[in-house]
N, C-alpha and C positions, 0 to 999 in steps of 0.2 A: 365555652362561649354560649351565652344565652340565645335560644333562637329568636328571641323580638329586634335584638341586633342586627341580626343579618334581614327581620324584614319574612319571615316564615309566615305569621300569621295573617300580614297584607296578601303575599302569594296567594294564600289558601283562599283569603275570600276575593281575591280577584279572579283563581281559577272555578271558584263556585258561583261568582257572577255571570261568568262567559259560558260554564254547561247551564244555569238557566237562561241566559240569553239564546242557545242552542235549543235545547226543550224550549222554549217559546215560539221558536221558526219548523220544527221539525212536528211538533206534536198540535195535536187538535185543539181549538178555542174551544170553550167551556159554551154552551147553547143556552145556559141557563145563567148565569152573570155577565159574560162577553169578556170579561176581564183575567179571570185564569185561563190552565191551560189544563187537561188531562192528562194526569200519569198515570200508565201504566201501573195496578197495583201487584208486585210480584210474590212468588209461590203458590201453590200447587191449592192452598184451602178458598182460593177463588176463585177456581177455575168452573164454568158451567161447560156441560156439556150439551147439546144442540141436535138432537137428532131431526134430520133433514127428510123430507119425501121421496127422497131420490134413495135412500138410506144409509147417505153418507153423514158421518158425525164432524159440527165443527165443535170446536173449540171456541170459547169465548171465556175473555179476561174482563176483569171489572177495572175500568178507567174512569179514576176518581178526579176533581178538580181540587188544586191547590190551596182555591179560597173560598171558593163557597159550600165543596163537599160532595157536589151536584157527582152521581154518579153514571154512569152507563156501560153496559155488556157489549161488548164489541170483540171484535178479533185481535189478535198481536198483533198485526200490522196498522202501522200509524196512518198510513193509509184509507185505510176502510173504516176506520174508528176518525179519522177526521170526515170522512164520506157520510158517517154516521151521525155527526154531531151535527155536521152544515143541514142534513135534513131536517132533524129538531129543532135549528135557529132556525132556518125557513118555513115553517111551520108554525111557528109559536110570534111570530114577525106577521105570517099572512093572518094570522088571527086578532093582533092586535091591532095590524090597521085595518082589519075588516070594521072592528068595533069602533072606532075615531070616525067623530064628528067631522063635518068640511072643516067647521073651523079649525080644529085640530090640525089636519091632516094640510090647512093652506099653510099653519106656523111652520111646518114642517120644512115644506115646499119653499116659505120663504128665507126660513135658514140657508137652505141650500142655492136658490137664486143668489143670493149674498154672499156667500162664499166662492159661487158662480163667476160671480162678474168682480170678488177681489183679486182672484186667478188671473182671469183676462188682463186686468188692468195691469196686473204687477207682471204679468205676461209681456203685451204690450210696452212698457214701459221699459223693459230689461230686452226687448229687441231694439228699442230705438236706441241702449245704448250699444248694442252688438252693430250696428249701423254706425253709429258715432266713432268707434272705434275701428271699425274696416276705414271709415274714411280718415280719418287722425293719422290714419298708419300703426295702429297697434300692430303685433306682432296677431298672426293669426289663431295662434296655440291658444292664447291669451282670448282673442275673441269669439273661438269657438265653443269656448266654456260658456260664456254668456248667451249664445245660441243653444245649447242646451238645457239650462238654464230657462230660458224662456220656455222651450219646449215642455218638458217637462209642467212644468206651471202651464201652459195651458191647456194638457190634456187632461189635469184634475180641473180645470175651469170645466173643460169637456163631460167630465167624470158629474162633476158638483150638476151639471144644467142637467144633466139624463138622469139624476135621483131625483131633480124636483118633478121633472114631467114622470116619472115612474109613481110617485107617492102621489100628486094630482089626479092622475088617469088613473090609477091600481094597477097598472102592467107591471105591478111586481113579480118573477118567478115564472115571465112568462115567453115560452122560446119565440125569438127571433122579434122581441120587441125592440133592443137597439138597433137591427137591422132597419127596422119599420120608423123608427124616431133618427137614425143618421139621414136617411133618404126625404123623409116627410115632414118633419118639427122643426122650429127655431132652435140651431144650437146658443147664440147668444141673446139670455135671456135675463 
């Protein structure tokens, strides 16, 4: 019997869907496109070794990105090589918005105001029906979805307002400024 019959070759690429949907969650974004992911490149011809001040040797593997090539030396562990890469994007991120005009940097800001205050709304709008339905007599199961629902929506409204005031100010990368912006700023903006 043929295996396209039974559906072999859909499995296969369904199962090569879900381990790169897995490598996409587990492994590090790429710092230089934003859009791959680095893999791990295996065997033993690229492997560097790292002699330390302390004089202990690490080990570093070269993790290459799927789409654009972008390479980097890091450790096995996905861990420290995603630790590694988020440095590079925050680096190369404080650089570029150091270089951005206001005007630039207000387009920015008002993206995210806009998407700010679509959050809220449809926020907003999906609590008045979790209300409508407590009082209709829904079933509660049923209306505490839509309370969630809301939720969720408006801590990215939350999320959306604290990047515009981050890219306006420059408090990007810098500790304890949502502390400073929950306490002090307009969240709805």
């Amino acid at each position: 019997m043929p295996a396209s019959i039974l559906g072999v070759g859909l499995l296969r690429a369904g199962n090569r869907h879900i381990a790169d949907l897995w490598k996409s969650l587990t492994h590090p974004v790429c710092p230089s496109c934003d859009k791959g992911i680095l893999i791990m490149q295996a065997g033993e011809e690229g492997q560097v070794l790292d002699q330390r001040t302390d004089g202990s040797i690490l080990t570093l593997h070269p993790w290459v990105c799927h789409k654009c090539g972008f390479g980097l030396l890091a450790p096995d562990d996905p861990a420290k090589a995603r630790d590694s890469a988020a440095r590079l994007r925050n680096e190369r991120v404080k650089e570029l918005l150091s270089g951005m005009e206001l005007a630039e940097r207000e387009q920015i800001a008002r993206g995210h105001r806009l998407h700010s205050r679509t959050f809220f709304l449809t926020s907003a709008l999906i609590m008045c029906g979790f209300l409508y339905m407590i009082a209709s007599g829904a079933t509660l199961l049923l209306s505490v979805n839509w309370l969630a629902i809301a939720f969720v929506l408006w801590v990215f409204g939350m999320k959306r307002s604290y990047r515009a005031w981050q890219v306006m100010t420059g408090q990007l990368f810098v500790s304890g400024a949502l502390w400073f912006w929950f306490k002090n700023e307009k969240w709805l903006i």
